[in-house]
C-alpha positions in Angstrom: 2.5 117.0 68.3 0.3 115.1 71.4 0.1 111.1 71.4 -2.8 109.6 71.4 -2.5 107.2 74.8 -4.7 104.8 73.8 -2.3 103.5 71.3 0.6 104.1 73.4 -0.9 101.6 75.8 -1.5 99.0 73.1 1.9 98.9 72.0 3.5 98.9 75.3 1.0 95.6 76.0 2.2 94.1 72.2 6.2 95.0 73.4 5.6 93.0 76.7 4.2 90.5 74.9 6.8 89.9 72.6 9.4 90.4 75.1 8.1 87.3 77.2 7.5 85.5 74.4 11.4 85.5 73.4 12.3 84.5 77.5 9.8 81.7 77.2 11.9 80.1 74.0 15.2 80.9 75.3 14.4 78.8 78.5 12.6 75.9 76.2 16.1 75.8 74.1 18.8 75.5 77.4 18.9 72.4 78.7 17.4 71.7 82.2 19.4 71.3 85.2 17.8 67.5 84.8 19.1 66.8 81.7 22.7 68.8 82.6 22.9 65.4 85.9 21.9 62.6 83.2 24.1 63.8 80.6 26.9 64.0 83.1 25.6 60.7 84.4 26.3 58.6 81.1 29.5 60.3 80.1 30.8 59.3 84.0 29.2 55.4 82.7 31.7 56.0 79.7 35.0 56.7 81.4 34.0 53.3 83.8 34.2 51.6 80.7 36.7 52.4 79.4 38.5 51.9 82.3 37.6 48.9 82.4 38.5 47.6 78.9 41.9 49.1 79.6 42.2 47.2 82.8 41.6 44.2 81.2 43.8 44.8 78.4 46.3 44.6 80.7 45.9 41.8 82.4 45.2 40.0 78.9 49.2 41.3 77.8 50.5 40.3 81.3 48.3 36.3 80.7 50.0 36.7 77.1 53.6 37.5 78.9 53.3 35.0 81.2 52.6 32.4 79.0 55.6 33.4 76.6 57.7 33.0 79.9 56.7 30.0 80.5 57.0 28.5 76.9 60.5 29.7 76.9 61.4 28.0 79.9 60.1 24.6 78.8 62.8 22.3 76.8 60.0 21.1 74.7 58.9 24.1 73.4 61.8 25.6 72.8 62.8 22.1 70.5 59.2 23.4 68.7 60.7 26.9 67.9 62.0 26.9 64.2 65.1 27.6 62.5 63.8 31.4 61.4 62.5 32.2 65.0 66.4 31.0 66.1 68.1 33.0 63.3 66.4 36.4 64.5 67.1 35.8 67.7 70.8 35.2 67.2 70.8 38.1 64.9 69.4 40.8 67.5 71.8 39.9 69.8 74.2 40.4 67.4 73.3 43.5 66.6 72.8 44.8 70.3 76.3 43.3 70.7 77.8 45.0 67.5 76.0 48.6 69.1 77.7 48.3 72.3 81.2 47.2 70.9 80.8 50.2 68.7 79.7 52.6 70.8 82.7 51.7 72.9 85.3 52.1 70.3 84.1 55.0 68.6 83.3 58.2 70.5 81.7 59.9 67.4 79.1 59.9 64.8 78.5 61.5 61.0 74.6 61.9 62.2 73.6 64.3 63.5 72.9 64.7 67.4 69.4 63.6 68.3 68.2 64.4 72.0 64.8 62.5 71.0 66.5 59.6 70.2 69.0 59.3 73.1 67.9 56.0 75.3 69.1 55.5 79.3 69.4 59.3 79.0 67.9 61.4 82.0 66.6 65.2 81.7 69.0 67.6 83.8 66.0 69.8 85.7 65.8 73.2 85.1 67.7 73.1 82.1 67.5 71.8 78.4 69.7 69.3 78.1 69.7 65.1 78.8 72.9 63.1 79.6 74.1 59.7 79.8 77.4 58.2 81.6 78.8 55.1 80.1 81.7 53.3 79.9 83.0 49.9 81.3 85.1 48.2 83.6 87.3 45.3 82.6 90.4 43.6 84.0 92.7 41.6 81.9 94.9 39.0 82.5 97.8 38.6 80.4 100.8 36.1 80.3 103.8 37.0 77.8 105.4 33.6 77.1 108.4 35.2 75.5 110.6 38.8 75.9 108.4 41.6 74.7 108.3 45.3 75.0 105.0 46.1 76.5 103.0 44.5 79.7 99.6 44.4 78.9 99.1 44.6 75.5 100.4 43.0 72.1 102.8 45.4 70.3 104.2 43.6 67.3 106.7 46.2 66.8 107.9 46.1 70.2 109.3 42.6 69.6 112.8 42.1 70.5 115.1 40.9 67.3 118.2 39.5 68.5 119.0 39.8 72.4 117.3 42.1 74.3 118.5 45.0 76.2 118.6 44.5 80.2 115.0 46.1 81.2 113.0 47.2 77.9 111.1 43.7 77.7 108.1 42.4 80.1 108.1 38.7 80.6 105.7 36.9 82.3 102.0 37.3 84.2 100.5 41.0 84.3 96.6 41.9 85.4 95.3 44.8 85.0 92.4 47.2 85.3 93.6 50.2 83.8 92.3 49.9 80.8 88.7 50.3 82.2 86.7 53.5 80.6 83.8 56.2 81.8 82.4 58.5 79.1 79.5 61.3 79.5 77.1 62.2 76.9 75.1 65.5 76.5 72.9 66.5 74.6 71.1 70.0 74.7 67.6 70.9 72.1 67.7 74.9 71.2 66.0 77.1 69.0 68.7 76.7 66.5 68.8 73.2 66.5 70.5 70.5 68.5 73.9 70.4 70.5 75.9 67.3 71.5 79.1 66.9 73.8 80.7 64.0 74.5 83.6 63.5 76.9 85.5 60.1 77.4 88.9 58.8 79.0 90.8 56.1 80.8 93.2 55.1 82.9 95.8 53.8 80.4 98.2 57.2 80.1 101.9 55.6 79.9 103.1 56.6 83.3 105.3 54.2 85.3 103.8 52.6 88.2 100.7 54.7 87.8 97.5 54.6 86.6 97.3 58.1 85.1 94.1 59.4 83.5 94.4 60.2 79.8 91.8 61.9 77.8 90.3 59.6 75.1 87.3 61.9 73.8 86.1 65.5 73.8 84.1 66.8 71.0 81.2 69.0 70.2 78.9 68.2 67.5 76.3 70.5 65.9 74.2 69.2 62.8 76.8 68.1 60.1 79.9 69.6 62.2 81.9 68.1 64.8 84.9 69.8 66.6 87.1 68.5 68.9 89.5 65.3 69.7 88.3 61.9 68.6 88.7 59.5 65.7 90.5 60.2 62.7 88.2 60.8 59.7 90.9 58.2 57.8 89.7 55.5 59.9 86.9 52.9 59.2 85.7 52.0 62.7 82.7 49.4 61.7 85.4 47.5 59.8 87.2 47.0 63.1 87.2 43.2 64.7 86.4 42.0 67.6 88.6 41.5 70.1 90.6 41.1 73.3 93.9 43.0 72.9 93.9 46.6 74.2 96.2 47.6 71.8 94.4 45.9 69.3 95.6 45.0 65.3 99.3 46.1 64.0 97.6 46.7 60.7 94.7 48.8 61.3 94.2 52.5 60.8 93.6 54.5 63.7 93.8 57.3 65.9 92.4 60.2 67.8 93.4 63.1 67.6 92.2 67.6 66.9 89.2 67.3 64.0 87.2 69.8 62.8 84.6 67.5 60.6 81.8 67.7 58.2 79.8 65.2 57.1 76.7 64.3 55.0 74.3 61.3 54.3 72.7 61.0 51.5 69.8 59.9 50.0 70.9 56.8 48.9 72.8 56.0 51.7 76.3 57.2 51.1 78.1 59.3 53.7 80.8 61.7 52.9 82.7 63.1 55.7 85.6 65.7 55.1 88.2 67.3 57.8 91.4 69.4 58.9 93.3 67.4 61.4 96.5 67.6 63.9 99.3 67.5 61.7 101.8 66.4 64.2 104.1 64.0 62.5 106.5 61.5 63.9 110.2 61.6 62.5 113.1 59.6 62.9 116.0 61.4 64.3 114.1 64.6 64.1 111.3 66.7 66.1 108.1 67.2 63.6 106.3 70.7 63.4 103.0 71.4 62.5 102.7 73.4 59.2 99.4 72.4 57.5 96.5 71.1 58.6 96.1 67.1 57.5 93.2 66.8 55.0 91.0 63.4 55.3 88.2 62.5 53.3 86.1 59.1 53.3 83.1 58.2 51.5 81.0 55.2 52.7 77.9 53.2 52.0 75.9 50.5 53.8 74.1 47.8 51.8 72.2 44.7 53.1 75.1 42.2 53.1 77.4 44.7 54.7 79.5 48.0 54.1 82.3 49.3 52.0 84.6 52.8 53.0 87.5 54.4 50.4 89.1 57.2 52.3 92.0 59.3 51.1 94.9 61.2 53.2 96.5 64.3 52.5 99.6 65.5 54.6 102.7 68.4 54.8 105.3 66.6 57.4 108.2 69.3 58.7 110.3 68.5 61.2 113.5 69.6 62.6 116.5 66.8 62.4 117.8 66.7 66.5 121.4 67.9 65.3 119.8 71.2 63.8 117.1 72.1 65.6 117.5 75.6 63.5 116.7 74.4 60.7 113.3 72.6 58.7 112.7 70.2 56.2 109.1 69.1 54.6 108.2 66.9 52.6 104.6 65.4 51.3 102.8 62.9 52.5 99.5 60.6 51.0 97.3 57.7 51.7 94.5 55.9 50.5 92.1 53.3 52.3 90.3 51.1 51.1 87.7 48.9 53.9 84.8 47.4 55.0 83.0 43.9 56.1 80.1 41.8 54.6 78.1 38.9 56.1 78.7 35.0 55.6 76.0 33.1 55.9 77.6 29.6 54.8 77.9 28.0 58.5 76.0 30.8 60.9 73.7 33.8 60.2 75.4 36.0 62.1 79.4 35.1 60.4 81.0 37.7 59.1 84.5 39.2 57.2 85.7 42.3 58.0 89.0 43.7 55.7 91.3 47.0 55.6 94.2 47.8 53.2 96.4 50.9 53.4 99.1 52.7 51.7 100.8 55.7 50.8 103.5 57.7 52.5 103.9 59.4 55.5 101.2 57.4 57.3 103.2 55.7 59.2 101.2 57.8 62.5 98.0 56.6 61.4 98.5 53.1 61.5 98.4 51.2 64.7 101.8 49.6 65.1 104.0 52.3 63.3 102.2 55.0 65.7 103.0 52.6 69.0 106.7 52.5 67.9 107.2 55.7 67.0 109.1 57.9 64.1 107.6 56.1 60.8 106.4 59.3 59.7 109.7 60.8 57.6 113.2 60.2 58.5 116.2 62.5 57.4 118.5 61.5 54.7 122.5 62.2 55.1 122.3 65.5 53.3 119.3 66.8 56.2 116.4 66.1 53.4 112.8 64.9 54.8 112.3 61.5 53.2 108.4 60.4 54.2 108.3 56.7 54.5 106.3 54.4 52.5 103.9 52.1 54.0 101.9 49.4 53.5 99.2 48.1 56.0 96.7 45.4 55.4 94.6 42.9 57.4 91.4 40.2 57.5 89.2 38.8 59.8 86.5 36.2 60.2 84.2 35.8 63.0 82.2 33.0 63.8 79.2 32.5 66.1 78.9 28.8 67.7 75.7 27.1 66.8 74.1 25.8 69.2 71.2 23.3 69.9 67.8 25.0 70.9 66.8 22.0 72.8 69.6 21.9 75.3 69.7 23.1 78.6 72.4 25.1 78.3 71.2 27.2 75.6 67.5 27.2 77.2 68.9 28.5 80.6 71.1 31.0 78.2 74.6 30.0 79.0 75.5 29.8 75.4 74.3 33.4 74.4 76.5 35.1 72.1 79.1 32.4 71.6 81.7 33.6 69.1 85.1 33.6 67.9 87.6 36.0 65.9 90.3 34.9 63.7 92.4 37.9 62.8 95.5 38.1 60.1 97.3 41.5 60.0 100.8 42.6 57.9 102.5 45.8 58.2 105.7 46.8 55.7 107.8 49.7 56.0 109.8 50.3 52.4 113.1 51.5 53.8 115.7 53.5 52.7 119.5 52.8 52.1 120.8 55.3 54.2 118.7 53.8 57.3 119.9 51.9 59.7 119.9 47.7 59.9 117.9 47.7 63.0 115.1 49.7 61.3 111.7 48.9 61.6 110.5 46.6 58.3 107.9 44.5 59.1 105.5 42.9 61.4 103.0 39.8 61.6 100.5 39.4 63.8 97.8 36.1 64.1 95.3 36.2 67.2 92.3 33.9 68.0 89.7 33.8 70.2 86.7 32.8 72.5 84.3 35.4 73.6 81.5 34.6 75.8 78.4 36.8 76.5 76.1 35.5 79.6 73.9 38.8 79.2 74.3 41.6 76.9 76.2 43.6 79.5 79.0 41.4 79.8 81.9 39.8 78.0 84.2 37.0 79.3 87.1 35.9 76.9 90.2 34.4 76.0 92.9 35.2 73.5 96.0 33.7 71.8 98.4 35.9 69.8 101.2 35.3 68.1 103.4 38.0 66.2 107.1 38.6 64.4 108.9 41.3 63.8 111.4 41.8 60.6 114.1 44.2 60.8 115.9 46.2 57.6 118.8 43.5 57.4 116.1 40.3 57.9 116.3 39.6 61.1 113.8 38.4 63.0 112.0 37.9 66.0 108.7 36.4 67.4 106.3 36.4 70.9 103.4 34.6 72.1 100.8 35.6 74.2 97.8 34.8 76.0 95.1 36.8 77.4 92.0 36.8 79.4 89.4 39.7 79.9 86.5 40.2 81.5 84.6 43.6 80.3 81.5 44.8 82.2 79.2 47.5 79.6 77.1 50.3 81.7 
């Protein structure tokens, strides 16, 4: 079939036509290389000022800091500051002080492991993980004014009743630095969720004449599990006082040992924790195997005015007497706790009671003096039976924190920060048996008091008077005094 070209020629003109057309409108819609500079031009105008306002934002916050600096340093305004405005201030230096005293007593936590939430960490390059090294350095100076069995630190139960033997009492002036601590903190973010590892120890391994390194912490943690040595899950560590004594109360429950924990907060803010534990035991006259893991369980809740902890014990003691070594004995063993501290607002915003009472039997390793002596576990009876021990263990304290004027000089140039003191009561009872011996361990009193000074957060100066007694099976007595000065330096 022939085309006719005439018409093929008209709609090849009609196709151009159209074509250009389109072009034409697809230029007229793009922006011009023109407008492409000015729009470019104002956003450029934008970021300037911006910049700008941010700049002076700054120096506006750094006017503002300035003149909070200089208000501060100026008696008369800080006479204009009120009551409230001193109160908080007092109170977060409490609390910065309560974090560091806690963080150096206890190695562990029922929360979980946070590496978002880890502060004077640093990232380890080319890995996953942050750490932190802590610890402290402190040197004490203590002066026993009468016989007692230990150098530098205040044993109740080492107290000599009667006359000592030749050479198993300190007397007089001891400083040392031995006590000083360094600690490492890890913490690694996975796929699976968040690891932690924590590592501490001192210099304070009983070695004589030497300052041996002894292994305070190592534990992993993982969510609501934690696995390795640190505090027992018995203990109440918050209801701890503060103070100056390395050894620290007769009374109080604690000790580090194997763990294998679980804990849980909940909603309303209780926390249950639950663990198997070292079961070593300590016998008189006798060498204690592990058969059974100890059980320990504590529930816990914080409130506004303070916190409360019950916690209960579960034990199997076995031990071999040290004239049959052949043969084993067991027996069982309990303990319930109960603890905690409130605030006491009558003369200072920042006072506070802390309390502990223990019992049960077969403790005796758990609580502070019994574990120092030694054997208050179980002892054997005359036909080679495993009798555990029962035990008492209770104590109180009240700390104070010095009010102070906010018009003098010393408290304006901060000399008097953190001004506090610690009065501390603890008893410990031992109900004996017949068949022991008179010299047995019975009971023990201990009364300290101090003065702790703070000059910046990282630093405490103090000094400490104690006083203790110890009663043996058949009454006898005897009593120590002692004084001690520390100086503890946080990192």
């Amino acid at each position: 079939m022939s085309r006719n070209p005439i018409n093929l020629i008209v709609c090849s003109f009609l196709l151009l036509l159209q074509a250009g057309a389109d072009v034409s409108r697809a230029q007229e819609e793009q922006p011009s290389m023109q407008d492409l500079q000015q729009m470019l031009g104002q956003q450029q105008k934008l970021i300037e000022q911006q910049g700008q306002q941010l700049a002076e934002t700054r120096q506006m916050l750094g006017d503002l800091q300035t003149q909070v600096d200089e208000l501060q340093s100026h008696t008369g305004q800080a006479r204009d500051m009120s009551e409230e405005t001193v109160a908080l201030r007092e109170r977060l230096t409490s609390v910065e002080q309560e974090l560091r005293v806690r963080e150096g007593r206890q190695g562990s936590e029922d929360k979980q492991a946070d590496v978002s939430e880890f502060p004077g960490s640093w990232p380890i390059p080319g890995t996953n993980m942050s750490a932190k090294i802590g610890g402290n350095v402190r040197l004490g100076l203590v002066a026993n004014l009468d016989p007692l069995g230990s150098d530098d630190r205040f044993i109740a139960g080492s107290i000599p009743v009667g006359e000592p033997e030749p050479g198993t009492t300190t007397e007089g002036f001891t400083i040392s630095a031995k006590r000083s601590r360094m600690n490492l903190d890890m913490r690694m973010d996975s796929s699976v969720g968040q690891f932690r590892a924590f590592i501490e120890g001192d210099f304070a391994a009983e070695a004589e004449n030497q300052d041996t390194y002894r292994l305070r912490h190592a534990f992993g943690q993982y969510k609501s599990w934690i696995m390795g040595q640190t505090w027992t899950t018995f203990m109440d560590t918050r209801a701890l006082p503060e103070e100056l004594d390395f050894e620290g109360l007769n009374a109080q429950l604690i000790d580090r040992q194997p763990v294998l924990r679980w804990a849980n907060e909940f909603d309303d803010g209780r926390v249950l924790a639950v663990s198997l534990e070292d079961p070593a035991a300590e016998i008189t006259g006798g060498r204690g195997k592990g058969k059974f893991a100890d059980l320990a369980a504590r529930i816990s809740k914080q409130r506004e005015w303070g916190h409360t902890q019950a916690a209960v014990l579960l034990r199997n003691i076995s031990g071999s007497p040290d004239d049959d070594p052949d043969s084993t004995s067991s027996t069982f063993g309990w303990g319930l706790s109960l603890s905690g501290g409130s605030r006491f607002k009558r003369w200072s915003q920042l006072d506070n009671f802390k309390y502990q009472i223990s019992l049960g039997r077969g403790i005796g390793r758990y609580i502070n003096d019994l574990d120092s002596v030694g054997g208050q576990d179980a002892v054997f009876d005359p036909e080679g039976k495993l009798k555990a021990l029962p035990a008492l263990g209770a104590f109180i304290a009240y700390q104070h924190f010095w009010k102070r004027d906010p018009t003098s000089w010393l408290t304006t140039k901060g000399l008097l920060k953190d001004l506090r003191s610690t009065l501390v009561f603890g008893f410990t009872q031992v109900d004996n048996f017949d068949f022991q011996a008179d010299d047995a361990y019975r009971r023990t009193k201990r009364i300290s008091l101090n003065l702790i000074w703070s000059p910046i957060n990282s630093i405490d100066i103090g000094v400490e008077y104690l006083f203790g007694e110890r009663m043996n099976k058949n009454g006898d007595r005897g009593n120590a005094n002692q004084f001690q000065l520390v100086g503890t330096f946080y990192f």
